[in-house]
Structures are given as C-alpha cells and as structure tokens.
VMD Tcl script that builds the backbone (N, CA, C; Angstrom):
set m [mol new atoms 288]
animate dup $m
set s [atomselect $m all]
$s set {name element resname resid chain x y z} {
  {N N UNK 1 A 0.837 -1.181 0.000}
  {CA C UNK 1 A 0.000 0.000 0.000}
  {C C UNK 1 A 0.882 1.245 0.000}
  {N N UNK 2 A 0.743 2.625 -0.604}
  {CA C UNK 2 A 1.176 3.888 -0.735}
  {C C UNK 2 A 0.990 4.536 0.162}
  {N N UNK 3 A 2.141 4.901 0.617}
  {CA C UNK 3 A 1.850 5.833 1.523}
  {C C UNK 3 A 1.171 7.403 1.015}
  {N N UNK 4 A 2.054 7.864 0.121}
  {CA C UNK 4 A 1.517 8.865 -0.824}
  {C C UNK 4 A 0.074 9.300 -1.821}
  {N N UNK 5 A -0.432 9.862 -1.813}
  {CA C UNK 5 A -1.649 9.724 -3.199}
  {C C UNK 5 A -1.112 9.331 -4.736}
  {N N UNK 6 A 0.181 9.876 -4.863}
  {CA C UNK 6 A 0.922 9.827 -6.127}
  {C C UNK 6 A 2.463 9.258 -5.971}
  {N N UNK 7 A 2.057 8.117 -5.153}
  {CA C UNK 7 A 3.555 7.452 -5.067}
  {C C UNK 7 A 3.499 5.788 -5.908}
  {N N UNK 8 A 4.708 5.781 -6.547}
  {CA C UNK 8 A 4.666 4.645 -7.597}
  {C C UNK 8 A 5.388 5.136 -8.592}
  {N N UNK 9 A 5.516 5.918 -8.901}
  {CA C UNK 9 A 6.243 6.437 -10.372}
  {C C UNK 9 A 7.042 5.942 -10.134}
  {N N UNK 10 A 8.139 5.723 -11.457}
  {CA C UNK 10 A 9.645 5.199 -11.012}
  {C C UNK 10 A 10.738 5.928 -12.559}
  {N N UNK 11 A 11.501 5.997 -12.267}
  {CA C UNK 11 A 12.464 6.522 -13.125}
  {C C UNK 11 A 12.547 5.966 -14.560}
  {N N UNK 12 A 12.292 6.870 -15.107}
  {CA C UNK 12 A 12.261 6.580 -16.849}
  {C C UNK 12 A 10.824 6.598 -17.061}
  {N N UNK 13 A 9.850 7.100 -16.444}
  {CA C UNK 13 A 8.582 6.614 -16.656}
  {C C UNK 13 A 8.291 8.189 -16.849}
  {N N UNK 14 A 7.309 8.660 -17.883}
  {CA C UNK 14 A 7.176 10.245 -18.097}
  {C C UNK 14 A 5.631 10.466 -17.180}
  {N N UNK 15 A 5.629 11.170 -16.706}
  {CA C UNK 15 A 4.408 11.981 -16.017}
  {C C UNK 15 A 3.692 13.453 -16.032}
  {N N UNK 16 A 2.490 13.438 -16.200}
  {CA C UNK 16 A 2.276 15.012 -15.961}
  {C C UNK 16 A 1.720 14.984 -14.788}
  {N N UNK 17 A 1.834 16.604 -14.335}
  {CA C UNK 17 A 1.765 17.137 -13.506}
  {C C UNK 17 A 1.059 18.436 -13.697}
  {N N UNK 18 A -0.357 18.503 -13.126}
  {CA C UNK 18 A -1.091 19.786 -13.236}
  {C C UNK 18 A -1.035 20.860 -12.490}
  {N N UNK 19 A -0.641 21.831 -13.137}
  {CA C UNK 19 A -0.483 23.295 -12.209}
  {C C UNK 19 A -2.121 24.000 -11.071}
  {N N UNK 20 A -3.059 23.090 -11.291}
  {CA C UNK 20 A -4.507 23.910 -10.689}
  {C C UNK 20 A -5.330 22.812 -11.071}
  {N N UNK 21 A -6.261 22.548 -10.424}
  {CA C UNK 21 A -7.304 21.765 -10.243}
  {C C UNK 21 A -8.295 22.037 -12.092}
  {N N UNK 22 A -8.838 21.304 -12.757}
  {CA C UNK 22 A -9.221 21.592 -13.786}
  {C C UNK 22 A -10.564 22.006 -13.220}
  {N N UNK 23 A -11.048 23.489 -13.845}
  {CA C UNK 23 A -12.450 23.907 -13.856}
  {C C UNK 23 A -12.682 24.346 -15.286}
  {N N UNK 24 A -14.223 24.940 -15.142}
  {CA C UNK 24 A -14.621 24.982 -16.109}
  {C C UNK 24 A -14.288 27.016 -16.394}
  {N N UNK 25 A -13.875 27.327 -17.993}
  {CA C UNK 25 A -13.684 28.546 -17.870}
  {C C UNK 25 A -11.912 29.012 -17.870}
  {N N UNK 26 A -11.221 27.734 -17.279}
  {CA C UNK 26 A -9.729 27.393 -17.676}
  {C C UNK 26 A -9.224 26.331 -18.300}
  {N N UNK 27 A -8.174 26.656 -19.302}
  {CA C UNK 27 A -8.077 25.560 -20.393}
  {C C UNK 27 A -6.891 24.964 -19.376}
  {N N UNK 28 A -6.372 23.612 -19.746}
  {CA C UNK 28 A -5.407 22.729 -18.937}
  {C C UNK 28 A -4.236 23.768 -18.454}
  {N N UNK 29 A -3.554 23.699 -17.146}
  {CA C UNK 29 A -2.161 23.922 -17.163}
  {C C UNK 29 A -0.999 23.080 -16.620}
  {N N UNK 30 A -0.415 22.405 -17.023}
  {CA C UNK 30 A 0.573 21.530 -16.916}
  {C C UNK 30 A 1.915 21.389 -17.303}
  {N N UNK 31 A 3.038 20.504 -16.940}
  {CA C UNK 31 A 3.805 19.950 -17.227}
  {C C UNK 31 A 4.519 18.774 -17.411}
  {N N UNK 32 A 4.824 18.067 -18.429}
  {CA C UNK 32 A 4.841 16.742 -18.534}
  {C C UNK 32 A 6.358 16.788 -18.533}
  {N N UNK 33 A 7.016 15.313 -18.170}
  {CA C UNK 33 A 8.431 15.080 -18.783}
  {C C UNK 33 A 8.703 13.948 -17.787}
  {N N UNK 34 A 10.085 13.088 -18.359}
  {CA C UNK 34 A 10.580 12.109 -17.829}
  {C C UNK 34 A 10.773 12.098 -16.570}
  {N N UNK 35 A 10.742 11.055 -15.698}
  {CA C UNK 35 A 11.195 11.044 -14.232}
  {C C UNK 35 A 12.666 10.665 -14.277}
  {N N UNK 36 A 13.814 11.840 -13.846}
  {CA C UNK 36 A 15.023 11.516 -13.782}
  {C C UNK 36 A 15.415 10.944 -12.140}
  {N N UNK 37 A 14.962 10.843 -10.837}
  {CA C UNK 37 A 14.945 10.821 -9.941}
  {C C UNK 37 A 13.887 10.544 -8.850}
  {N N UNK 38 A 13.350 9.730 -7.680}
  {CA C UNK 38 A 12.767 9.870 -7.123}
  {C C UNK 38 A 13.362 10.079 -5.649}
  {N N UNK 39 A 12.283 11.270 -4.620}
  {CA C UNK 39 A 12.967 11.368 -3.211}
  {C C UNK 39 A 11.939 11.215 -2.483}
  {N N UNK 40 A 11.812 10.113 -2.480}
  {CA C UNK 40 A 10.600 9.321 -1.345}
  {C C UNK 40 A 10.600 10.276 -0.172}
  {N N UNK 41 A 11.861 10.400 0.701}
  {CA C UNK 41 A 12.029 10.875 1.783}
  {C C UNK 41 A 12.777 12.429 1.809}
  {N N UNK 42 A 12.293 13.138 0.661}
  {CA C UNK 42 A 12.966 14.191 0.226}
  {C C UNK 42 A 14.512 14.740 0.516}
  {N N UNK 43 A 14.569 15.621 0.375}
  {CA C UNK 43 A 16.251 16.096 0.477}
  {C C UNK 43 A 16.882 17.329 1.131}
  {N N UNK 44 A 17.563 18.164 0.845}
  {CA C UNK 44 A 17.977 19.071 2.020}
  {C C UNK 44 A 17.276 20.269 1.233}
  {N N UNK 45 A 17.509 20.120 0.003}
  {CA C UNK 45 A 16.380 21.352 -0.655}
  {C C UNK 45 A 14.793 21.384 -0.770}
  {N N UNK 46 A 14.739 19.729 -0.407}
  {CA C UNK 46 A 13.022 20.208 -0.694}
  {C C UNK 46 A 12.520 18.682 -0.225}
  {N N UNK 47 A 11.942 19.348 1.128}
  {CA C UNK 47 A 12.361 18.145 2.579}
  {C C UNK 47 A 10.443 17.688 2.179}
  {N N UNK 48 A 10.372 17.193 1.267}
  {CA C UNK 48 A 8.983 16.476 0.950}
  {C C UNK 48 A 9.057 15.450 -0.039}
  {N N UNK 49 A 8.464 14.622 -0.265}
  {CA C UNK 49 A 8.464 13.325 -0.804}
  {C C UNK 49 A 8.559 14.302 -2.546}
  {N N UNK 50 A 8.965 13.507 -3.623}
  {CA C UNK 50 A 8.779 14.279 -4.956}
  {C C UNK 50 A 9.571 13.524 -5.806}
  {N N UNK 51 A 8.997 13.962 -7.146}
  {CA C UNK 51 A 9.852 13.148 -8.185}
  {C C UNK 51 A 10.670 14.505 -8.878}
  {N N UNK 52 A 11.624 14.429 -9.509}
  {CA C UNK 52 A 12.387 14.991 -10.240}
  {C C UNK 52 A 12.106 14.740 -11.914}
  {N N UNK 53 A 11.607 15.934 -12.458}
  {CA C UNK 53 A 11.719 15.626 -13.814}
  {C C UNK 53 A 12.022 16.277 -14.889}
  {N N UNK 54 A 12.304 16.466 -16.470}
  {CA C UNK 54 A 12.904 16.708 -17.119}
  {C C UNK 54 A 11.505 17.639 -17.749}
  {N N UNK 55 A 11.326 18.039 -17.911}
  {CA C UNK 55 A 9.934 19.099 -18.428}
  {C C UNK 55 A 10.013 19.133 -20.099}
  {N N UNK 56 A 9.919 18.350 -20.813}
  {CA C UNK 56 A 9.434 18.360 -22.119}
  {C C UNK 56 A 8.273 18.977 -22.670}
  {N N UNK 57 A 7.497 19.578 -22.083}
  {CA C UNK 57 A 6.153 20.054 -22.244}
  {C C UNK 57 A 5.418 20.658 -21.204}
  {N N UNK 58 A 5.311 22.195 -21.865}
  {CA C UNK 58 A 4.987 22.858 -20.958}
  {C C UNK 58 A 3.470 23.279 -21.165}
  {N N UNK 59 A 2.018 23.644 -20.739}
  {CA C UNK 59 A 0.926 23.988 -21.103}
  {C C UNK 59 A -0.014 24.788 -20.188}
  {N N UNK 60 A -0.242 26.196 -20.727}
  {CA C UNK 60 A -0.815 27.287 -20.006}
  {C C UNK 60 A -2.373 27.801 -20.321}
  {N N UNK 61 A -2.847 27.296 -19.942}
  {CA C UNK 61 A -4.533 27.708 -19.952}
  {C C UNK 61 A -4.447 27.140 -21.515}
  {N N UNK 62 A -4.604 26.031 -21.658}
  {CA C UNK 62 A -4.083 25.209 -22.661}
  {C C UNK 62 A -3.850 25.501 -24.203}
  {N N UNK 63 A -2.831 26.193 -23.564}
  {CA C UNK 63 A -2.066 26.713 -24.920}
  {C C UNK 63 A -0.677 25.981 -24.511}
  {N N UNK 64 A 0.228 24.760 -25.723}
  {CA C UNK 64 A 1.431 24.605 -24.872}
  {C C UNK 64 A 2.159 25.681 -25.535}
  {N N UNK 65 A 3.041 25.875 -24.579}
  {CA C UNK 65 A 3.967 26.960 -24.783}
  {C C UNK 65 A 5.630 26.897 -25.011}
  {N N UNK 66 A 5.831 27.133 -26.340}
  {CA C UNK 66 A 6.766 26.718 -27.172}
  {C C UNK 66 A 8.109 27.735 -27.037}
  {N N UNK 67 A 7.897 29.286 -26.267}
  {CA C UNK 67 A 8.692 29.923 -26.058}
  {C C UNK 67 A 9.528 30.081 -25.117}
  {N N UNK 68 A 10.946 29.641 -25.770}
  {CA C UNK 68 A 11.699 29.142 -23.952}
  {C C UNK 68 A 11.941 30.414 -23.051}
  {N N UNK 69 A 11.934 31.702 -23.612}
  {CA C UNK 69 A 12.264 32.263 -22.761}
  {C C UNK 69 A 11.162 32.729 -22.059}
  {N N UNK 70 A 9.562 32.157 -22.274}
  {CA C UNK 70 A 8.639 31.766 -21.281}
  {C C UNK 70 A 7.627 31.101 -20.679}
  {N N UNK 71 A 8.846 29.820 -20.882}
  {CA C UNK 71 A 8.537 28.537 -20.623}
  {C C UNK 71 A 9.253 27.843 -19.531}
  {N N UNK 72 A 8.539 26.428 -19.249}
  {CA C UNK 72 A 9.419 25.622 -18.343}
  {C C UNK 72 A 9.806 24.614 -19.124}
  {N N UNK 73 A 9.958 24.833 -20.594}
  {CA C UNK 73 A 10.544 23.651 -21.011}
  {C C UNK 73 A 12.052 23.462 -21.010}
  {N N UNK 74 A 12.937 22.481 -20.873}
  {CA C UNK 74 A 14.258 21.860 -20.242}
  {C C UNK 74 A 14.298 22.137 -19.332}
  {N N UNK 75 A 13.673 23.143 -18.307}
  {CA C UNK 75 A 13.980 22.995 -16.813}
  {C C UNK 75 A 13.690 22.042 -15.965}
  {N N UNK 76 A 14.302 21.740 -14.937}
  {CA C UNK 76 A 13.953 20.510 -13.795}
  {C C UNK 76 A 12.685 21.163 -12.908}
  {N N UNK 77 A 11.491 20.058 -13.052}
  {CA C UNK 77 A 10.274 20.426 -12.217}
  {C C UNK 77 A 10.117 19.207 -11.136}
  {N N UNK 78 A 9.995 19.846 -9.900}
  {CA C UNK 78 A 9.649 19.010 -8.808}
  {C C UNK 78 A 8.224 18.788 -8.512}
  {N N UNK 79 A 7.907 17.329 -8.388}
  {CA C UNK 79 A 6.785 17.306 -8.389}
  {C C UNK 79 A 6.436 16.534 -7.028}
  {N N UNK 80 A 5.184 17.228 -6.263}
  {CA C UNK 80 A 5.220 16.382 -5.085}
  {C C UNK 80 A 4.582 14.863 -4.683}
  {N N UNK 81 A 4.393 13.825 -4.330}
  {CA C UNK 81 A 3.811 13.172 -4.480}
  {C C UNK 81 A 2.732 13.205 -3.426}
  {N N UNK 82 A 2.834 13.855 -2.897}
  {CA C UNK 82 A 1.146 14.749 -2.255}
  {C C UNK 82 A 1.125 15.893 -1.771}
  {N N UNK 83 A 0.215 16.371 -1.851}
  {CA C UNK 83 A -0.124 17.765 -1.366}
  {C C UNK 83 A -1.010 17.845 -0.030}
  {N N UNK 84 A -1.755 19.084 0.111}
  {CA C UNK 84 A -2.672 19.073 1.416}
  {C C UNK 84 A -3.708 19.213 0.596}
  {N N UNK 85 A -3.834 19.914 -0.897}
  {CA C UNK 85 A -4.581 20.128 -1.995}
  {C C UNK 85 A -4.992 19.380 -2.823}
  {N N UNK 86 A -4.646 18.480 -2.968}
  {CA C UNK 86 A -4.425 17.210 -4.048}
  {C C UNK 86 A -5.970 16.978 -4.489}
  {N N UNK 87 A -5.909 16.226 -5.759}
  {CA C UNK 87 A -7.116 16.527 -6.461}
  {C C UNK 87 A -6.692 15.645 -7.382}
  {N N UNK 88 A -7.775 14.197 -8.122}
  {CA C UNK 88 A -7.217 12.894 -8.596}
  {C C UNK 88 A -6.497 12.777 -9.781}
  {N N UNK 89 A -6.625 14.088 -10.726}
  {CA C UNK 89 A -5.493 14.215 -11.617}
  {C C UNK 89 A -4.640 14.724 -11.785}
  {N N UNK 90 A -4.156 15.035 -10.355}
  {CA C UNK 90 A -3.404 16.030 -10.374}
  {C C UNK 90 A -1.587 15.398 -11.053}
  {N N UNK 91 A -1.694 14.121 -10.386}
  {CA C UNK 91 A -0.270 13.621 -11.657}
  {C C UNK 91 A -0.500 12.567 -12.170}
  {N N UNK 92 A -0.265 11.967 -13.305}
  {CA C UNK 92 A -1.198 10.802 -13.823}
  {C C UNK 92 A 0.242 10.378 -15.112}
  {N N UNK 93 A 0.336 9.517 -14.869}
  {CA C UNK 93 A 1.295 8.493 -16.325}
  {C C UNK 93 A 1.122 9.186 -17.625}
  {N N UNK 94 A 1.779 9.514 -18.490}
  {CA C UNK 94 A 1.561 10.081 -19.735}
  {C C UNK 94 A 2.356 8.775 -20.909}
  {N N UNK 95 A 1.400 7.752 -21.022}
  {CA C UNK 95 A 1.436 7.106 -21.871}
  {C C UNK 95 A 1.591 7.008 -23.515}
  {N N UNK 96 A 2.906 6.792 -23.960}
  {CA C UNK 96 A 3.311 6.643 -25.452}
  {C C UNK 96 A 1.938 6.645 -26.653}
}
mol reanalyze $m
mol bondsrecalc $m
mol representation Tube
mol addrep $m
C-alpha cells in the first residue's frame, strides 16, 4: 500500500503534472516530462516526498507553450507526491 496519493512512479517513466485543479472557464495547465529521480524521503532542498523531472512540455490555460524564454521547457520540475490540496489528476502516467 502507498503511503503517498501519487507514489509509484519510477524513473524513466514520463508523467504530468497539473499546475490547478481543472475547472470549467480554464483551459489545462501543466507539465509533462521524464522522471530523472525519485525522493521518497525528500532532500535538504526540498524536505517532501517528490519526483524529479525533465519538463518536455509545458501547457498554459491550454495553450502549450513553445517559447523558452517563457517557458518551463528543459527545466527541472519538482513534483510532489502529495499535497494538502491534491485533487485525482493532479499527476497521472503520460502514456506513449
């Protein structure tokens, strides 16, 4: 059993991760990309459970957004594997 809501991912496996709960009136906002790392028991920078990932895809009131200089694409995004907020899609497998 998980301790986490969103624990299981494992390295090499790509995931998104939603920036806000989906309503109606806002288009998606997210970020998808590979899992380079997992810190079950987090680390000295960021003392919460989370995966580490490679951000291939970035998407803003669902427009994705192709401009790096205002984007998160190639940057490293931490993702938590729960929140106090959490909400059931909030990270979900992004399947080939």
């Amino acid at each position: 059993m998980s301790q986490f809501k969103f624990e299981g991912f494992k390295v090499g496996e790509k995931i998104r991760a939603e920036d806000f709960e989906p309503c109606p009136g806002r288009g998606a906002c997210y970020i998808e990309g590979g899992i380079v790392a997992v810190n079950r028991a987090g680390n000295s920078q960021r003392p919460y459970s989370h995966y580490v990932i490679s951000i291939s895809k970035d998407v803003f009131d669902g427009v994705e957004q192709l401009d790096l200089s205002h984007s998160r694409l190639g940057d490293i995004g931490y993702v938590p594997m729960e929140t106090s907020m959490d909400w059931d899609s909030r990270v979900q497998a992004v399947r080939p």
